[in-house]
Backbone as ProteinMPNN parsed JSONL, in Angstrom:
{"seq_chain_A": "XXXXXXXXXXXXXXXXXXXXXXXXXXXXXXXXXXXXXXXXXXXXXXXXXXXXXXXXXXXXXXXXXXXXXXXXXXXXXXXXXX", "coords_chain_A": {"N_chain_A": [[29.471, 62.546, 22.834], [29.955, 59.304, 21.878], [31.988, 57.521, 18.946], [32.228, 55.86, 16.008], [34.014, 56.44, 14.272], [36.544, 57.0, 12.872], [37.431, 54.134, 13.078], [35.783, 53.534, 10.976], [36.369, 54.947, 8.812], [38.91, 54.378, 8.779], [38.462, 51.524, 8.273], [37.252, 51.942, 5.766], [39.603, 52.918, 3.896], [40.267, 55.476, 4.087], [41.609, 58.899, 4.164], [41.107, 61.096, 6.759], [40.943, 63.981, 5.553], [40.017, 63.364, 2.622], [37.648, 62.057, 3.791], [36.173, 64.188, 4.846], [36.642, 66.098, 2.379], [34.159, 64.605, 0.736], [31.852, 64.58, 2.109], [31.991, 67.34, 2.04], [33.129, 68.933, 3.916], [35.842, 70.413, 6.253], [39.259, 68.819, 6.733], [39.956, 69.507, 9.454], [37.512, 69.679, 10.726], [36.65, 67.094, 10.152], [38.499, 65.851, 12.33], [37.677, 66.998, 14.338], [35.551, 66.196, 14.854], [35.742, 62.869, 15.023], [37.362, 63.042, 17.356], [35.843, 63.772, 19.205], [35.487, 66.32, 20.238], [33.428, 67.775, 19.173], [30.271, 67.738, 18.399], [28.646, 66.868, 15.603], [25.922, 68.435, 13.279], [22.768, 67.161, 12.533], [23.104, 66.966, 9.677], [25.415, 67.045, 8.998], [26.335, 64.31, 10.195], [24.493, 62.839, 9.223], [25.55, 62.616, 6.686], [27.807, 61.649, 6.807], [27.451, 59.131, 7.831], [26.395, 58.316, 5.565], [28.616, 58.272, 3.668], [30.069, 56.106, 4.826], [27.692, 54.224, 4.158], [25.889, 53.284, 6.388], [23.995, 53.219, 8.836], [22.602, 56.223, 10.549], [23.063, 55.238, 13.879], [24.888, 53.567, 13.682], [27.269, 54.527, 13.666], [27.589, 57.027, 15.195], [27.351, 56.443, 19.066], [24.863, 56.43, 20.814], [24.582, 56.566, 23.851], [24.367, 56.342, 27.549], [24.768, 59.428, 29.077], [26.998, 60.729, 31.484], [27.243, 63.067, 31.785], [24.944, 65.708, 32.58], [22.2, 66.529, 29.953], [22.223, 69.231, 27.394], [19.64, 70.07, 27.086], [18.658, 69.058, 28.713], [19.764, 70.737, 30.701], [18.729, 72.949, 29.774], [15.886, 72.932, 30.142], [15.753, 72.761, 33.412], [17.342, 74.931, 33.537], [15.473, 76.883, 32.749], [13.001, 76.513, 34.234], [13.988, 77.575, 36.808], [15.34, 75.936, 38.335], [17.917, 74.182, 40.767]], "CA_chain_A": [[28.884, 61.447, 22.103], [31.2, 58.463, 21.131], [31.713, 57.815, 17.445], [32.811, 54.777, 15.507], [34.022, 57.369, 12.445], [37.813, 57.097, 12.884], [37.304, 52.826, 12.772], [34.833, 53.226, 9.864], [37.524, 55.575, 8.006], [40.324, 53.122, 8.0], [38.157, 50.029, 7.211], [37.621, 52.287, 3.654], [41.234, 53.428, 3.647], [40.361, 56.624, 3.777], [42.103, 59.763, 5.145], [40.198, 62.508, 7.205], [40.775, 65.07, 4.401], [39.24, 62.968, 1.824], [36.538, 61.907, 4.076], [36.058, 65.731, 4.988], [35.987, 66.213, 0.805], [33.261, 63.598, 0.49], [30.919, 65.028, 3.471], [32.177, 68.66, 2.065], [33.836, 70.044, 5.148], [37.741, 70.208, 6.097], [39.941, 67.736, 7.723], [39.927, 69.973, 10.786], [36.145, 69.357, 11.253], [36.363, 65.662, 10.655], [38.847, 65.955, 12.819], [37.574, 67.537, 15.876], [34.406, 65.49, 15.139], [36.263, 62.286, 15.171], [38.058, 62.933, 18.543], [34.473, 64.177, 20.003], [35.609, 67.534, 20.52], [32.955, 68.57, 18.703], [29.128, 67.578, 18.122], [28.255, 67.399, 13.994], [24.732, 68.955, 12.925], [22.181, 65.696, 11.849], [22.988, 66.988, 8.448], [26.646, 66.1, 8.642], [26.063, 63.122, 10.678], [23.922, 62.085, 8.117], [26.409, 62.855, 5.592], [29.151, 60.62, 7.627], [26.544, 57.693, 7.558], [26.007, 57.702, 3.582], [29.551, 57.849, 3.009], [30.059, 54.918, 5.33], [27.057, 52.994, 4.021], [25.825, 52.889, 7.572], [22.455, 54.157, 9.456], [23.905, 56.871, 12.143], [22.995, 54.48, 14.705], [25.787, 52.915, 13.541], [28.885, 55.211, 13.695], [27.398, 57.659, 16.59], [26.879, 56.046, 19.983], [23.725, 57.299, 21.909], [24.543, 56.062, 25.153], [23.64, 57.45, 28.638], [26.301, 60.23, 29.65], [27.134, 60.838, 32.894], [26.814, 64.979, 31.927], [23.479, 66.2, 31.595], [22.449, 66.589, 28.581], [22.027, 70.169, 26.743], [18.069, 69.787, 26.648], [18.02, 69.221, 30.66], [20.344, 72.224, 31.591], [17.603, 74.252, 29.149], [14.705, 72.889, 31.425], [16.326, 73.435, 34.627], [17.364, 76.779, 33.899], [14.064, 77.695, 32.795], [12.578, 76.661, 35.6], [14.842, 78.13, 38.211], [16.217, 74.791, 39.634], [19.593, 73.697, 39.998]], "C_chain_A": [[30.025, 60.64, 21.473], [30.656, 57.924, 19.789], [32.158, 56.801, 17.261], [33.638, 55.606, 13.552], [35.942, 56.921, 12.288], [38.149, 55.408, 11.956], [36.767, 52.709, 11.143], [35.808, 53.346, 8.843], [38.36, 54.541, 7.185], [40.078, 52.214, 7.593], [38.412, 50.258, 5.771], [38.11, 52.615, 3.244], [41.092, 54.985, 3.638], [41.215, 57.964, 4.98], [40.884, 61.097, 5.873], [40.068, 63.513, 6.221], [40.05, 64.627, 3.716], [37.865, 62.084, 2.362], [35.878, 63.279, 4.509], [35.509, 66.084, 3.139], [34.646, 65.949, 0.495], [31.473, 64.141, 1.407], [30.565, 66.833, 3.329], [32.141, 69.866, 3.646], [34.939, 69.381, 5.578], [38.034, 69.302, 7.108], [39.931, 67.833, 8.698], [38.702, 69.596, 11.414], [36.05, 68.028, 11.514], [36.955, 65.264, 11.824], [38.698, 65.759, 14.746], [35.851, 66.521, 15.931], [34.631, 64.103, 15.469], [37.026, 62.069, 16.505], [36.571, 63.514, 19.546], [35.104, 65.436, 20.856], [34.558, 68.35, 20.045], [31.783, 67.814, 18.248], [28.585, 68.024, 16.66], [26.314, 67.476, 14.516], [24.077, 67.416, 12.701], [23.047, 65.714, 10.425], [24.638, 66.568, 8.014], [27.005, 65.182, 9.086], [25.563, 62.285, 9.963], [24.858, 61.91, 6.874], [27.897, 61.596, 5.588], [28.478, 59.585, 7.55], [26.651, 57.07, 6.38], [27.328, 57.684, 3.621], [29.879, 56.646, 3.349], [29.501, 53.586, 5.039], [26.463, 52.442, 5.025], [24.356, 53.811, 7.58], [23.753, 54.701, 10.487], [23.768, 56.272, 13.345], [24.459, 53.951, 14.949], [27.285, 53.357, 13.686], [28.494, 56.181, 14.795], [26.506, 56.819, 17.928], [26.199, 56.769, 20.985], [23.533, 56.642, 22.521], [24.139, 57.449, 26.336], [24.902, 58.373, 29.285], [25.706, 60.533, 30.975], [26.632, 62.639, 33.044], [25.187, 65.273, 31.761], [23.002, 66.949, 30.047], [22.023, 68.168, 28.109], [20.316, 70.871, 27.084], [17.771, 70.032, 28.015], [18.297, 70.347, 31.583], [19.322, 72.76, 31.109], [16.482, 73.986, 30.466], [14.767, 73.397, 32.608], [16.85, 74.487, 34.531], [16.353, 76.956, 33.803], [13.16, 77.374, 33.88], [13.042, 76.922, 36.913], [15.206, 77.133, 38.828], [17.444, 74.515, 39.485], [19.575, 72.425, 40.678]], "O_chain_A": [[30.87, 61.122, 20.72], [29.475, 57.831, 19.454], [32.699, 56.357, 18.273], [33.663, 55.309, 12.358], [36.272, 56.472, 11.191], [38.713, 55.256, 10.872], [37.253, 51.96, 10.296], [36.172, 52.425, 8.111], [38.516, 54.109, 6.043], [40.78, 51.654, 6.751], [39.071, 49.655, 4.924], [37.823, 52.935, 2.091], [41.978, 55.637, 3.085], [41.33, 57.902, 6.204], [40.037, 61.759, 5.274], [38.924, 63.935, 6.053], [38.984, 65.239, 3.788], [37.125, 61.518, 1.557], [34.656, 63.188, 4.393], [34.351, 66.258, 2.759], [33.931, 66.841, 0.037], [30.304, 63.929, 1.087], [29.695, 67.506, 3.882], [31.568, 70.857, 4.101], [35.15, 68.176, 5.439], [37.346, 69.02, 8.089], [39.901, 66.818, 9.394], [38.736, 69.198, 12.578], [35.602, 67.567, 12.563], [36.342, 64.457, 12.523], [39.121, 65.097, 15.694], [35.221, 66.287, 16.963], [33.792, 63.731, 16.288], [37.332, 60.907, 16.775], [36.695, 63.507, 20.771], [35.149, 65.404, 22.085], [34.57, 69.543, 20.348], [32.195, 66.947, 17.478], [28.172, 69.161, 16.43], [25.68, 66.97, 15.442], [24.874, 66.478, 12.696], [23.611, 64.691, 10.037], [24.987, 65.957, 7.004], [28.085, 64.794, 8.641], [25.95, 61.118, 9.905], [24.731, 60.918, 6.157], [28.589, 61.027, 4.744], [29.174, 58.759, 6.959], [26.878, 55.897, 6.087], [27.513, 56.467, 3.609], [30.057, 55.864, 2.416], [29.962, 52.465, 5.251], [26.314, 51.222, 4.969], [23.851, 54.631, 6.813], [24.831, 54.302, 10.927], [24.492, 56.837, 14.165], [25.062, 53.899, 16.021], [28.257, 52.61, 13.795], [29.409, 56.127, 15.616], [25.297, 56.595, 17.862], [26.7, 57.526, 21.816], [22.576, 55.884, 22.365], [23.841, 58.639, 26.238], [25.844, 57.885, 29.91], [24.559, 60.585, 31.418], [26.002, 63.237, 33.916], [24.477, 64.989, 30.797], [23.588, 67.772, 29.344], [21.031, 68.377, 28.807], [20.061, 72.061, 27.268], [16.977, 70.848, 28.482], [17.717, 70.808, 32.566], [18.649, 73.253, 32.014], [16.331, 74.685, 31.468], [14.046, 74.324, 32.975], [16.879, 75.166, 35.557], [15.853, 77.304, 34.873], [12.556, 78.329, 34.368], [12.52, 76.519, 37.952], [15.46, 77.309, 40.019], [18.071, 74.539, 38.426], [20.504, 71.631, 40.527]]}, "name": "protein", "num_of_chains": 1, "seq": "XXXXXXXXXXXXXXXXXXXXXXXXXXXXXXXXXXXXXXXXXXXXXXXXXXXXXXXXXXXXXXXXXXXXXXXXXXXXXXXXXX"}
């Protein structure tokens, strides 16, 4: 999922640590969430929004990925197809 969090950051001068503070979780998380290594919960997605001042529309991009998505592998395993 592509992010607009890195952009948002520096508009409000802020560093990853002290946007990590703010969200209450470490620089490493904003981090790896920021480089999309890593998929945040709603609840710290939501958390990345309010500090921003943004709807999460707005800093996570829900476009169409080329991977299937999480939800579709579940289906198709459970129904035995590949």
């Amino acid at each position: 999922m592509k992010n607009r969090i890195k952009e948002l950051r520096e508009q409000k001068g802020l560093t990853q640590e002290q946007l990590g503070e703010l969200i209450g979780t470490s620089r490493q998380a904003v981090n790896a969430i920021e480089t999309e290594k890593f998929e945040p919960s709603i609840w710290i997605a939501y958390d990345i929004a309010q500090a921003f001042g943004c709807a999460i529309e707005e800093v996570f991009l829900f476009e169409e990925s080329t991977k299937k998505s999480r939800s579709e592998r579940s289906r198709r395993d459970h129904n035995g197809n590949s």
